[in-house]
N, C-alpha and C positions, 0 to 999 in steps of 0.2 A: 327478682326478674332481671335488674339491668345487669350483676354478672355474669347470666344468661346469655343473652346478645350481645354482651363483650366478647365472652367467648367465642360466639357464635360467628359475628364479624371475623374475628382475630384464625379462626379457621377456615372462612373463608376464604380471605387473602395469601392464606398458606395454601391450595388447594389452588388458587389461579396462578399465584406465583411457580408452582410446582406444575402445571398446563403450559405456562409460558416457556420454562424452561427445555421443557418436552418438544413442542411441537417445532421449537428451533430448527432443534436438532443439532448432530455434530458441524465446525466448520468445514466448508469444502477442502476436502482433499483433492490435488488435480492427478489425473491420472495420466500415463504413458503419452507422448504424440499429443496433448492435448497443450492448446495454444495458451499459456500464459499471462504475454504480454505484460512482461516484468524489465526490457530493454538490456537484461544484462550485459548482452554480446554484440549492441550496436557499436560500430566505428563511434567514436566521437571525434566530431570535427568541429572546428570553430565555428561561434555565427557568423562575426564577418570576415573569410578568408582573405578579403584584400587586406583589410587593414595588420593582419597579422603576418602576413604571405613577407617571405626575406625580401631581401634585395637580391638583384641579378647578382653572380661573384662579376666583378673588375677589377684590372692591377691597380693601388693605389698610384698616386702620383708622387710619395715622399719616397717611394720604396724603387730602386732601380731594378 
């Protein structure tokens, strides 16, 4: 009897495992026009602009 409901369990768990994987289903594919949201094609810009931002140009003072 208890190889019985070895089995019995042991088919169970293949039979919701095999439900689980079904009702998934495939990963989203995104289709045409449909928004993303992956940033590829944003500008990147600094976070702090000052601190990176040049200096004005000026002539030096060693240089005539």
């Amino acid at each position: 009897m208890m190889p019985t409901v070895i089995v019995l369990l042991l088919v169970i768990v293949a039979l919701a495992a095999v439900v689980w994987v079904v009702r998934r289903g495939p990963p989203h594919v995104p289709h045409t026009g449909e928004d993303q949201d992956t940033a590829w094609n944003d500008p990147i810009t600094p976070a702090d602009e000052e601190d990176e931002a040049e200096p004005p140009l000026s002539p030096r003072e060693d240089r005539p």
